[in-house]
C-alpha positions as CSV (number, residue, x, y, z in Angstrom):
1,X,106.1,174.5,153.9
2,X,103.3,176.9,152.0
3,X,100.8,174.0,149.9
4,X,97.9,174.2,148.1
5,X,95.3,171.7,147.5
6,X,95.8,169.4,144.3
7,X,94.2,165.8,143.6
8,X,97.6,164.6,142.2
9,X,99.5,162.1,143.7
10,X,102.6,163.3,140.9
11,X,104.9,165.6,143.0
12,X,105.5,167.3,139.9
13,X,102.0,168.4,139.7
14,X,101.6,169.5,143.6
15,X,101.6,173.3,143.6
16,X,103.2,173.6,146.6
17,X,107.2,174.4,147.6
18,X,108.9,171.4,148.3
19,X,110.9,173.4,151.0
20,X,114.1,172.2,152.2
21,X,116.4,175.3,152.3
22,X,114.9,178.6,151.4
23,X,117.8,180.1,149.1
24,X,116.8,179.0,145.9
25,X,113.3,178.5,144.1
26,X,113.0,176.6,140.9
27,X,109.4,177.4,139.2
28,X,108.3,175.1,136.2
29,X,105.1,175.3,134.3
30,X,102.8,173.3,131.3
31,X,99.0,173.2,130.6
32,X,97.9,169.4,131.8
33,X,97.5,166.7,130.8
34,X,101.3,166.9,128.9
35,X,101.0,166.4,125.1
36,X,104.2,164.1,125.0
37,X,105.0,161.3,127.0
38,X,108.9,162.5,126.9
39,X,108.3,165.8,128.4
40,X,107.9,163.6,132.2
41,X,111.3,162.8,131.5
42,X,112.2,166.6,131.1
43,X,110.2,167.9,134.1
44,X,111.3,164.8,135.9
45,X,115.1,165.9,135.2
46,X,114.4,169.4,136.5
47,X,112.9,168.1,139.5
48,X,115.3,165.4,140.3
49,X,118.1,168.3,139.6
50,X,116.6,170.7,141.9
51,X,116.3,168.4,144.7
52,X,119.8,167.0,144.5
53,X,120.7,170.6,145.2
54,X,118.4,171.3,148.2
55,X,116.8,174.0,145.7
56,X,112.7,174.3,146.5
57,X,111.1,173.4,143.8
58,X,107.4,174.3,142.3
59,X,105.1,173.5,139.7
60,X,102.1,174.9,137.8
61,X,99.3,174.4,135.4
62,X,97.0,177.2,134.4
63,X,97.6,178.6,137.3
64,X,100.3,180.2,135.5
65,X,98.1,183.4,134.1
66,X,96.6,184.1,137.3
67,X,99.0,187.4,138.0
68,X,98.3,188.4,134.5
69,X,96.0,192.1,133.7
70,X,92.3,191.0,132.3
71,X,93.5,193.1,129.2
72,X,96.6,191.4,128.5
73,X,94.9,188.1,129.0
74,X,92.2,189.0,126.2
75,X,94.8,190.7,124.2
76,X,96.8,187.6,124.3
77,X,93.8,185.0,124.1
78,X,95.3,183.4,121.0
79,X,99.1,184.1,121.5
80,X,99.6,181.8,124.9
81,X,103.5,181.2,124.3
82,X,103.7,185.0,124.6
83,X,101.3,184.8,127.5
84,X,103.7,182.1,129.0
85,X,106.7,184.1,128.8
86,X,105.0,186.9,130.1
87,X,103.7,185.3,133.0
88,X,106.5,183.2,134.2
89,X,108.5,186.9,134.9
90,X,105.3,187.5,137.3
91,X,106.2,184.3,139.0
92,X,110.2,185.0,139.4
93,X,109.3,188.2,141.0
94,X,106.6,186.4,143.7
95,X,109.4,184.2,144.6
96,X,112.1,187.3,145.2
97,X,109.1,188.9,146.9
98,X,108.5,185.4,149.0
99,X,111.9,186.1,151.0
100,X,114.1,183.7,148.1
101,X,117.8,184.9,147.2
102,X,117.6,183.0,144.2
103,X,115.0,181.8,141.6
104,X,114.9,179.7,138.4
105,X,112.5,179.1,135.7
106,X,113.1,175.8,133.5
107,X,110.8,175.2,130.9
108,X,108.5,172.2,130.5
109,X,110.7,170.7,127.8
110,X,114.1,171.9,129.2
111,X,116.0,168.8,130.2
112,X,119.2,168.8,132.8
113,X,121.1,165.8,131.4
114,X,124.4,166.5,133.2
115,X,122.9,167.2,136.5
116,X,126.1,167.1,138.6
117,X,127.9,169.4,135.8
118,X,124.7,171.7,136.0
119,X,126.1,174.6,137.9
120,X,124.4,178.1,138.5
121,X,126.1,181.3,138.0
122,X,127.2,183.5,140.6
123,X,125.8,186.9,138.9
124,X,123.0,188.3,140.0
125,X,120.9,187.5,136.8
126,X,121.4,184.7,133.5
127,X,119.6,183.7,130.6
128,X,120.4,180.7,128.3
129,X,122.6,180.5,125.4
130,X,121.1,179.0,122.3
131,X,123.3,177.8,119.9
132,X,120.3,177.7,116.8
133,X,121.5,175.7,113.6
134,X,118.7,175.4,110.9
135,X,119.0,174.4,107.1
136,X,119.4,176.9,104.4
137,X,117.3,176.9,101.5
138,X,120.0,173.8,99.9
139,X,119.9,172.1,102.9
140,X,123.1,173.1,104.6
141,X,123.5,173.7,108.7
142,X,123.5,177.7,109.6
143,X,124.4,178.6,113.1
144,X,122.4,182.0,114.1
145,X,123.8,182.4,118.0
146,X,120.9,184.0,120.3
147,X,120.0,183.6,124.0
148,X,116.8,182.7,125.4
149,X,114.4,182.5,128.3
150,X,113.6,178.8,128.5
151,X,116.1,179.4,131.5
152,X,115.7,181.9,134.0
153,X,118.0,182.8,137.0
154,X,117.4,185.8,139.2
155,X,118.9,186.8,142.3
156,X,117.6,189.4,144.8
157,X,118.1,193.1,143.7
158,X,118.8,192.2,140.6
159,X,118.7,195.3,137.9
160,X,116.9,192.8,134.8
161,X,113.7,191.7,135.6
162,X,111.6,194.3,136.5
163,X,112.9,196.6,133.3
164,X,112.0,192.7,131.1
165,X,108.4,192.5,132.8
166,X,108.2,196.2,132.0
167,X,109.8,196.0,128.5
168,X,107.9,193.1,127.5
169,X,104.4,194.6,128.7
170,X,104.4,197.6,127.0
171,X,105.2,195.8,123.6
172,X,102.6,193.7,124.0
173,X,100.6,196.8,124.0
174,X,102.3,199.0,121.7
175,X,101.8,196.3,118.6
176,X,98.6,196.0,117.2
177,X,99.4,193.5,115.0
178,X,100.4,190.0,114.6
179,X,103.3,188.8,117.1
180,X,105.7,185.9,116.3
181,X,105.9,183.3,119.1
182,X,109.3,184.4,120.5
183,X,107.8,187.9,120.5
184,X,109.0,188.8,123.8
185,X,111.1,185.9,124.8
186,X,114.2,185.0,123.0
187,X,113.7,188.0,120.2
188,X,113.2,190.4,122.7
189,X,116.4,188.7,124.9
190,X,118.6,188.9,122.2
191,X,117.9,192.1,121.2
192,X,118.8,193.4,124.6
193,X,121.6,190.7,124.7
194,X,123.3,192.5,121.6
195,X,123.3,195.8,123.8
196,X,123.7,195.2,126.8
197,X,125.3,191.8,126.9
198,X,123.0,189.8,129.5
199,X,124.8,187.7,131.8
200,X,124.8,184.3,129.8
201,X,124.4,180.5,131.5
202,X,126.1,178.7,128.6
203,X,125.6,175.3,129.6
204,X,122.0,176.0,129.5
205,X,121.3,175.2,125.8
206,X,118.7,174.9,123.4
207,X,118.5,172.2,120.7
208,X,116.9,172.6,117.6
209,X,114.7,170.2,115.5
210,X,117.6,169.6,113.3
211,X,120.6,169.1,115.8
212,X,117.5,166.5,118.0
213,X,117.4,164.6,114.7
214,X,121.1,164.1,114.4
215,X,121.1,162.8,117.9
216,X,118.5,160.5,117.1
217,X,120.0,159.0,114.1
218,X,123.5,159.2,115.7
219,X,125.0,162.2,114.2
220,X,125.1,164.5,111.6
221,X,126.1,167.9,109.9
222,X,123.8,169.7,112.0
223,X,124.6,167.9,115.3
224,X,128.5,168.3,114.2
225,X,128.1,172.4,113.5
226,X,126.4,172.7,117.0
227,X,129.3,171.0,118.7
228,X,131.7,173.2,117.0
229,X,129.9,176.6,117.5
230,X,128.4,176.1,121.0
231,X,130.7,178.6,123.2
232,X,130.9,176.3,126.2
233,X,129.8,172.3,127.4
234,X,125.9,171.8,127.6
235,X,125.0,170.1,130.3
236,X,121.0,170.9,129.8
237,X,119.4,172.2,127.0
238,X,115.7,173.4,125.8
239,X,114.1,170.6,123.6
240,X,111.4,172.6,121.3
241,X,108.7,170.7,121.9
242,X,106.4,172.8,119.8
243,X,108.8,173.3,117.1
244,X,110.0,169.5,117.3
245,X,105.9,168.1,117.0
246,X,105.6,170.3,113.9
247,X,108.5,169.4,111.9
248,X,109.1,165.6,113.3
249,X,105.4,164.8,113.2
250,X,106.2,161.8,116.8
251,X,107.7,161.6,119.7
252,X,110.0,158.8,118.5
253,X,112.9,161.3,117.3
254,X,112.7,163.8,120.5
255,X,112.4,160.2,122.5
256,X,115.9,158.9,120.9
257,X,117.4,161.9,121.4
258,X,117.1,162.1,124.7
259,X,118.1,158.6,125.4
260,X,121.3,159.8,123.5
261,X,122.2,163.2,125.7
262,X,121.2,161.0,129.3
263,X,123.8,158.3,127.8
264,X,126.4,160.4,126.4
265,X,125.6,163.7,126.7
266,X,126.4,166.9,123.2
């Protein structure tokens, strides 16, 4: 078992690989202390999920940006969700390089509600499906089908990862200008997805603020367009914490939710 000191009595905050069969590594991440209470549910999830599974399992604070150039760090000082995607493709490597077959990122607010459903693919590399329905301008449900990176699955000798790391870091470089959040993570994804076609988990979701309120309140146009569209059963799904605090204002809508997919699931 490799450990590292920590003063936390939380398992989820231990650094250290909860070993128990070396195949597969599960990696999560946030900045401490959590900014809402309902993300220990998520992480909690993940960890409970990986367990089940005999999966090692590891998480991180700040540690995070340690792998991370001095000039990327400074060039991304006020852009951390780019830093984050960045560096969590640093971490995936280190566990391939660590002697795992397999390794897995989950974000923070990426919840497994249907753990014993929650399969992972046999390919060598996935990224999640996100099924994104937002309001037009009169207030009607769009769907705009991407993937993203709030899941992460690669296997050993995988041909993905290095060319993203790569990819991703000479972006960051090459713009000089402003860079949206998903700069390098789901825009980035979906642009090679549209090429290349990137193995896909589908049952690795992501919800958006407007299909999380229609779970809240019990259903919906938004929550109904979602279930229609979605290629394939969710079983765990990105929750959008950042995008969910600024357009829901509580935790009380994201909290409801959730009790809704553990209950009943999408």
């Amino acid at each position: 078992m490799l450990r590292a000191d920590n003063q936390h009595d939380d398992p989820r905050c231990h650094p250290e690989l909860l070993v128990s069969a070396p195949a597969t590594l599960v990696i999560q991440s946030h900045r401490k202390p959590l900014p809402h209470p309902w993300l220990h549910g998520c992480l909690d999830s993940v960890l409970r999920w990986a367990q089940a599974r005999g999966f090692d399992y590891r998480f991180v604070d700040d540690e995070l940006f340690a792998p991370l150039a001095a000039d990327l760090l400074e060039r991304l000082a006020v852009q951390r969700v780019i830093a984050t995607d960045l560096a969590r493709l640093y971490w995936l490597q280190q566990g391939l390089d660590r002697g795992y077959e397999r390794v897995v990122w989950c974000d923070a607010d990426f919840l497994v509600f249907r753990p014993d459903e929650f399969e992972l693919p046999a390919a060598d590399c996935a990224v999640g499906c996100e099924t994104w329905i937002q309001r037009d301008a009169r207030g009607r449900p769009r769907v705009y089908p991407k993937v993203h990176n709030a899941f992460l699955m690669f296997r050993r000798d995988n041909h993905l990862l290095d060319f993203y790391r790569v990819t991703a870091e000479r972006l960051v470089h090459l713009n000089r200008g402003s860079m949206p959040p998903q700069y390098i993570g789901p825009k980035l994804l979906t642009a090679l997805h549209n090429i290349a076609r990137l193995p896909v988990l589908q049952s690795a979701g992501m919800l958006s603020p407007a299909v999380l309120q229609d779970l809240a309140d019990g259903g919906g146009d938004a929550l109904d367009l979602f279930r229609r569209r979605a290629p394939a059963p969710v079983y765990a799904a990105n929750l959008c914490a950042s995008l969910c605090a600024a357009e829901h204002g509580d935790d009380a809508v994201v909290s409801r939710a959730i009790e809704q997919l553990l209950e009943s699931g999408i």
